[in-house]
ZAMIZA-733944 format. One line per 4 residues: their letters; for each residue x negated, y negated, z of C-alpha. Coordinates in Angstrom, 1 decimal, padded with zeros to 4 digits, always signed. Example, Ala and Ser with C-alpha at 12.3 -4.5 7.8 and 13.67 -1.06 7.14 Angstrom:
<recs>
as) -012.3:+004.5:+007.8 | -013.7:+001.1:+007.1
</recs>
This chain:
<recs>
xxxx) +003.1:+003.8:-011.6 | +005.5:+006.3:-013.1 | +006.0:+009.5:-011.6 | +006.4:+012.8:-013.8
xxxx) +008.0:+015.9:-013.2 | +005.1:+017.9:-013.0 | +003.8:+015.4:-009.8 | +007.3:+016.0:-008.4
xxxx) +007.9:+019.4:-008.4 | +007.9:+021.3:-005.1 | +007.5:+017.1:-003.2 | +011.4:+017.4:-001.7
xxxx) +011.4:+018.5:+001.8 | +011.3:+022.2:+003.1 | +008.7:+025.0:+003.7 | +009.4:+025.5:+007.4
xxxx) +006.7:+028.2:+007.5 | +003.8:+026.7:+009.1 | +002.8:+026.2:+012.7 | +005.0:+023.8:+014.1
xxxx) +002.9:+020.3:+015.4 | +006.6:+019.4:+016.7 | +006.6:+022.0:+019.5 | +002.5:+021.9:+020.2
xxxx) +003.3:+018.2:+021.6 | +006.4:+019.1:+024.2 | +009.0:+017.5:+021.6 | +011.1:+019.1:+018.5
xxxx) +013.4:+017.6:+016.0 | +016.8:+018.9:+016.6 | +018.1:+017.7:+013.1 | +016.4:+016.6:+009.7
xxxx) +014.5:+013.5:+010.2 | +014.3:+010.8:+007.4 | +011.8:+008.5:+006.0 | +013.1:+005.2:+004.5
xxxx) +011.4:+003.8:+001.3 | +012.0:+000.5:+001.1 | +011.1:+000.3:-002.9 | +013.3:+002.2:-006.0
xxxx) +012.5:+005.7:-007.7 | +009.6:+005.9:-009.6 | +007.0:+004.0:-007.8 | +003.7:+004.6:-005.5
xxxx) +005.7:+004.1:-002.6 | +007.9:+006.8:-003.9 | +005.3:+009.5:-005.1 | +003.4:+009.3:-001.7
xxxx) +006.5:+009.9:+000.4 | +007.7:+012.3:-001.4 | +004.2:+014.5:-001.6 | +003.8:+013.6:+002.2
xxxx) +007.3:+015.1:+003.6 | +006.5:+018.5:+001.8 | +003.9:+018.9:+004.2 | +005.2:+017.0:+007.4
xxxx) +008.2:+019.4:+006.8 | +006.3:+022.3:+007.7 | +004.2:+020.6:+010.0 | +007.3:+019.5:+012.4
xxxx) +009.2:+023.0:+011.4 | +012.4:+020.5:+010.0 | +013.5:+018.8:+006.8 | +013.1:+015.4:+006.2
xxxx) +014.4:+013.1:+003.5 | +013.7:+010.7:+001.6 | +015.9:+007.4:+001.6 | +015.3:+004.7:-000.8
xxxx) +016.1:+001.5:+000.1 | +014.6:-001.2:-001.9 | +014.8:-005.0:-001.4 | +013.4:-007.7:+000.2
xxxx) +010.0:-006.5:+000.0 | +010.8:-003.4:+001.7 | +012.3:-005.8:+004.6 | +015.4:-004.3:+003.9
xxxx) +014.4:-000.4:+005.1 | +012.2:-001.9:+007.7 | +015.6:-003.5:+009.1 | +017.2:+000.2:+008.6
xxxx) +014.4:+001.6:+011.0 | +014.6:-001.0:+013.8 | +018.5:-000.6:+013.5 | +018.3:+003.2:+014.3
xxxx) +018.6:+005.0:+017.4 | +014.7:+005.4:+019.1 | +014.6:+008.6:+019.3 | +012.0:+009.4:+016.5
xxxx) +014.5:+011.2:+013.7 | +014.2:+007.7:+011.2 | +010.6:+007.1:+010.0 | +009.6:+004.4:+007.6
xxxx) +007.0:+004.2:+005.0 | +004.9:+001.6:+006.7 | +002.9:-000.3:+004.1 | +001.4:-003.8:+003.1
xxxx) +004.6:-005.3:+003.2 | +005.1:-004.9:+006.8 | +002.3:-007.4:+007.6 | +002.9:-009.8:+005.2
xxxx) +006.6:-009.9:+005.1 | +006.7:-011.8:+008.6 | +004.8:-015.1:+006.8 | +006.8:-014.6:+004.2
xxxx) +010.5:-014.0:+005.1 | +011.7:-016.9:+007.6 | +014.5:-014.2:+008.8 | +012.7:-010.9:+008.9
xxxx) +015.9:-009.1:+011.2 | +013.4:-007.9:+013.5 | +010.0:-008.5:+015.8 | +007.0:-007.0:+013.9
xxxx) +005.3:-007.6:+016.9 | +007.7:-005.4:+019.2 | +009.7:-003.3:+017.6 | +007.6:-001.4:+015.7
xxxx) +005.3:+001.7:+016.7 | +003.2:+002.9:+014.0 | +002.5:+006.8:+014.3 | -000.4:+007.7:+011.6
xxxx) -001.6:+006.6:+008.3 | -002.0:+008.6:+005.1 | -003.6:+006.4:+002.4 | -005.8:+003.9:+001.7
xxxx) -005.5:+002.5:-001.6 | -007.9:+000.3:-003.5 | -007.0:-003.2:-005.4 | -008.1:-003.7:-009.2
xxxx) -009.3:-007.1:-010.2 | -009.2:-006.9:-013.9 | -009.9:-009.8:-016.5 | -008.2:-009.9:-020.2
xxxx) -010.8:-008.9:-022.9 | -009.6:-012.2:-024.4 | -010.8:-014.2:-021.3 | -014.7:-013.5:-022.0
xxxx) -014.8:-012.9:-018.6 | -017.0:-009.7:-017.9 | -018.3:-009.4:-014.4 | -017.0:-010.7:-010.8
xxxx) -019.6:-013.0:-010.9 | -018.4:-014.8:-013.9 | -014.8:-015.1:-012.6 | -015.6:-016.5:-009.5
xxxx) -018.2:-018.9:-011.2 | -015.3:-020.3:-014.0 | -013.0:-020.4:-010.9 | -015.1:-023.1:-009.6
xxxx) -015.8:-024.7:-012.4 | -012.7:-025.1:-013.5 | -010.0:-022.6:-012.5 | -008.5:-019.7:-013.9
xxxx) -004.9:-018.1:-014.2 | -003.7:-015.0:-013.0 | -001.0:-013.0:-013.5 | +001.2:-011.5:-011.0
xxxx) +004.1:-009.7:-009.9 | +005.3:-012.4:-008.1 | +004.9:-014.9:-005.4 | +003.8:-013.2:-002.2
xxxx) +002.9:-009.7:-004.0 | -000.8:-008.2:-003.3 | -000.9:-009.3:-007.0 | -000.5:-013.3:-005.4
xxxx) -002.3:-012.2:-002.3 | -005.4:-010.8:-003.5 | -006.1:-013.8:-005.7 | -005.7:-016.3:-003.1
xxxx) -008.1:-014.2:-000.4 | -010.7:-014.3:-002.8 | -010.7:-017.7:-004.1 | -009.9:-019.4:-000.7
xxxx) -013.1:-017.4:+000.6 | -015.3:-017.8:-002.0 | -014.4:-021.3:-003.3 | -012.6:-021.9:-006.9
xxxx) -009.1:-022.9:-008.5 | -006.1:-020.6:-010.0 | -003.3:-021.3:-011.3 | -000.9:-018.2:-010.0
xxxx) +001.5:-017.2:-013.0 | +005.0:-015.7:-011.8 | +006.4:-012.7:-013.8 | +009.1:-010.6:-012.6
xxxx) +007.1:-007.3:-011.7 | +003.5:-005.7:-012.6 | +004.6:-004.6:-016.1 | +005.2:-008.1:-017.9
xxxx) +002.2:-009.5:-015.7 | +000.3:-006.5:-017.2 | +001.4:-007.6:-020.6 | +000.6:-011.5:-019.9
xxxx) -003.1:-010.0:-019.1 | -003.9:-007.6:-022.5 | -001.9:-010.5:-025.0 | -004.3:-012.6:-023.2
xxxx) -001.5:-015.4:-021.7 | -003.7:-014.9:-018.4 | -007.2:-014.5:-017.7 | -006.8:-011.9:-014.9
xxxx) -004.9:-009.9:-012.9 | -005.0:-008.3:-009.1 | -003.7:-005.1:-008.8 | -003.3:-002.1:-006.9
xxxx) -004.7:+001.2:-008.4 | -002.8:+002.4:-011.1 | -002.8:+005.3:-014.1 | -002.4:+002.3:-016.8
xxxx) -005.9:+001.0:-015.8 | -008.6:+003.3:-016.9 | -007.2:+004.0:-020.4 | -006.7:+000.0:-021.0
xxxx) -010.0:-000.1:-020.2 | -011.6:+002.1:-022.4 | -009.5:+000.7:-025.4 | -011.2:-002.7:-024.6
xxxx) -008.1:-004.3:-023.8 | -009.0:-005.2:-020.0 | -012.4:-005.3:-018.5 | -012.4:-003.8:-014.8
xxxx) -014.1:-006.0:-012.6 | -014.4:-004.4:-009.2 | -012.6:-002.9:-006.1 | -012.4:-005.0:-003.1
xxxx) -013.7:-003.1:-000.5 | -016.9:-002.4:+000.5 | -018.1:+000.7:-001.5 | -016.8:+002.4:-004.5
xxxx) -013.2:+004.0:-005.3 | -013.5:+007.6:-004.8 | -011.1:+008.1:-007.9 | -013.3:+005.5:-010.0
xxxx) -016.8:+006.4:-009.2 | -017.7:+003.5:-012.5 | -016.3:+000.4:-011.1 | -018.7:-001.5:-008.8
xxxx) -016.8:-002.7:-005.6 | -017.0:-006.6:-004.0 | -019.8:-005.0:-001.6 | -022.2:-004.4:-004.4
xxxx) -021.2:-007.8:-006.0 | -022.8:-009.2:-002.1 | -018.8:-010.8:-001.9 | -018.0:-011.4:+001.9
xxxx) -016.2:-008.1:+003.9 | -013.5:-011.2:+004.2 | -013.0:-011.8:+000.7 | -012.3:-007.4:+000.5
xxxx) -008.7:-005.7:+000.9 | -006.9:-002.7:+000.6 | -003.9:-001.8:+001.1 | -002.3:+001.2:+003.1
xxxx) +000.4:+003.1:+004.0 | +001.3:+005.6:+006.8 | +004.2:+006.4:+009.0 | +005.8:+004.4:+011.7
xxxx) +009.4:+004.1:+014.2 | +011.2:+001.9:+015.8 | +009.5:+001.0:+019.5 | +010.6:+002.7:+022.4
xxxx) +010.5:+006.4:+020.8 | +009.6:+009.3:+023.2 | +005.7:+009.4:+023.6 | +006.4:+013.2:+022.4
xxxx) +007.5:+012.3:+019.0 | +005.1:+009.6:+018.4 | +002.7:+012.2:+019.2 | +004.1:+014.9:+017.1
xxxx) +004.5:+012.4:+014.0 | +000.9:+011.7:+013.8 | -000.4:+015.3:+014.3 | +001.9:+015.7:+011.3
xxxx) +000.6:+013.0:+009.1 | -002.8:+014.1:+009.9 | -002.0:+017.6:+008.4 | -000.5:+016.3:+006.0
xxxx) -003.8:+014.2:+004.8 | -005.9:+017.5:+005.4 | -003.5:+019.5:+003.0 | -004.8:+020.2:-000.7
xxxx) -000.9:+020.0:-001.7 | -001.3:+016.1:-000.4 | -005.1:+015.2:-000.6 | -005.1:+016.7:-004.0
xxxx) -002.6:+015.0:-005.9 | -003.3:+011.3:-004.3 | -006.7:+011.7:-004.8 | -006.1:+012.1:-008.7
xxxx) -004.3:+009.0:-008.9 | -006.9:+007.4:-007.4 | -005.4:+007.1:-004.1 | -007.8:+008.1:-001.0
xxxx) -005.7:+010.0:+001.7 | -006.6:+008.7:+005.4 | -005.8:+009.7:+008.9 | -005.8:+007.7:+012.0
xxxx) -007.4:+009.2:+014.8 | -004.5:+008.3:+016.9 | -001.7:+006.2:+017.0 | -003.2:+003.3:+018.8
xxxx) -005.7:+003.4:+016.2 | -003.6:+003.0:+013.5 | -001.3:+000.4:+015.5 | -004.9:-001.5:+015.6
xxxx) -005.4:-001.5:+011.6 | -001.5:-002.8:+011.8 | -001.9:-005.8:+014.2 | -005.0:-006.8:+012.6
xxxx) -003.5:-006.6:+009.2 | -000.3:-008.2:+010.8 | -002.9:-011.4:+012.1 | -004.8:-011.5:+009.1
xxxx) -002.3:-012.0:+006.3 | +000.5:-014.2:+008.5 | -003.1:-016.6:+008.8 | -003.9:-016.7:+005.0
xxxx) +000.3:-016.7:+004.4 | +000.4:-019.8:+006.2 | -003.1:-021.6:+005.9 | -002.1:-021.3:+002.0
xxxx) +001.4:-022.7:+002.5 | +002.9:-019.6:+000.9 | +006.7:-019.4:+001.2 | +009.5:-017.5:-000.8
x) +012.6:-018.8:-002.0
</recs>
């Protein structure tokens, strides 16, 4: 997803005028904190932590930055974080990556069991199955049925992507054969799927999708999760389809530290990303890309979604024998 100027404007950090959460919870930033991105410019990743620090800005009543560092999956900013001093100035973008990175990376740098507290989640955002309109595929029903019977082929991003991922949750819960194809990234998977050199595609939410759609080059298939997208009220979802609640995913992102910062700031962080979600300035803009904003209710709650997303892919990860070379 490319971001444009417009979506940008006013998204690097200030605006110190607001109530301060930082002070409410007995602890204050004492210089600008920042919040490493462990994926390039341009991106989802990018766009949501750049909206998000406007507004946790005011909330803590200090700057913070965004870093990019991308590579390895995002394993490379998750190393940055665990590497920093505890005391709550270095956030990351915690996302999808950082529960299926462990299955995937033999040396991850760090213990995603240990050294990692999560603070407070922001989004929630839906995956895309889509089928080619060469495939004559047009429902889910029909893709999971020629699974069975004889396979398909999907496109994807690459080997351990939620592009890979999603795929192999489905079929290895439903039943039925795929035959993953590798491309380096979403855009030449995406043009595998309309040319019709695969038969479908898993993907997260993105602006592309919709207006493929209605030029008949892709046919939306569903959303896997239970109900529908808020931003695509059209598209039935895996729970109106009756697929299983274990055959569903989304993915997620939020804000976490390394372990063992002050209860204070851990504190402080989530009141802030939970102002953040409740802003129009945030809620507004994710929302029109689809994107639902969501807030934990505390940070043990959203430390629960992260251990049982940590447990869940590291199980499929290695019941499915992915590795990466």
């Amino acid at each position: 997803m490319t971001i444009t100027r417009r979506l940008l404007l006013g998204t690097t950090a200030a605006g110190l005028a607001a109530p301060h959460v930082a002070r409410a919870q007995g602890w204050k930033p004492d210089r600008p904190l920042r919040l490493i991105v462990g994926f390039a410019p341009g991106g989802t990743a990018d766009l949501v932590a750049r909206l998000a620090v406007a507004e946790m800005a005011k909330a803590l009543g200090q700057n913070v930055v965004v870093e990019n560092r991308a590579g390895a999956s995002g394993n490379i900013a998750t190393q940055a974080v665990v590497q920093a001093p505890a005391d709550g100035h270095t956030l990351a973008l915690a996302g999808l990556q950082l529960v299926t990175n462990p299955g995937l990376i033999a040396q991850l740098g760090y213990d995603p069991a240990k050294d990692l507290q999560m603070c407070g989640q922001l989004t929630a955002l839906p995956v895309v199955v889509m089928a080619s309109a060469r495939s004559g595929i047009t429902t889910i029903e029909e893709a999971v049925a020629r699974a069975r019977d004889r396979g398909v082929t999907i496109g994807t991003a690459g080997v351990g992507t939620s592009s890979h991922l999603g795929a192999e949750l489905l079929f290895r819960t439903v039943g039925g054969r795929f035959e993953g194809v590798q491309y380096r990234g979403g855009a030449p998977a995406l043009q595998a799927l309309l040319s019709g050199d695969v038969e479908m595609m898993f993907d997260l939410v993105a602006s592309y999708q919709a207006p493929a759609a209605a030029e008949g080059r892709v046919r939306i298939l569903g959303v896997m999760q239970q109900d529908r997208a808020e931003g695509m009220p059209e598209v039935r979802s895996f729970g109106e389809a009756g697929l299983p609640v274990a055959a569903q995913m989304r993915s997620w992102q939020g804000i976490c530290v390394r372990a063992g910062a002050p209860e204070g700031a851990v504190a402080a962080l989530h009141a802030a990303t939970v102002a953040t979600v409740r802003s129009p300035a945030f809620s507004d803009r994710v929302r029109a890309l689809s994107i639902a904003p969501a807030a934990s209710e505390s940070p043990a709650a959203f430390d629960a979604l992260y251990r049982a997303e940590l447990l869940r892919w590291t199980t499929l990860i290695r019941e499915a024998g992915i590795t990466v070379q």
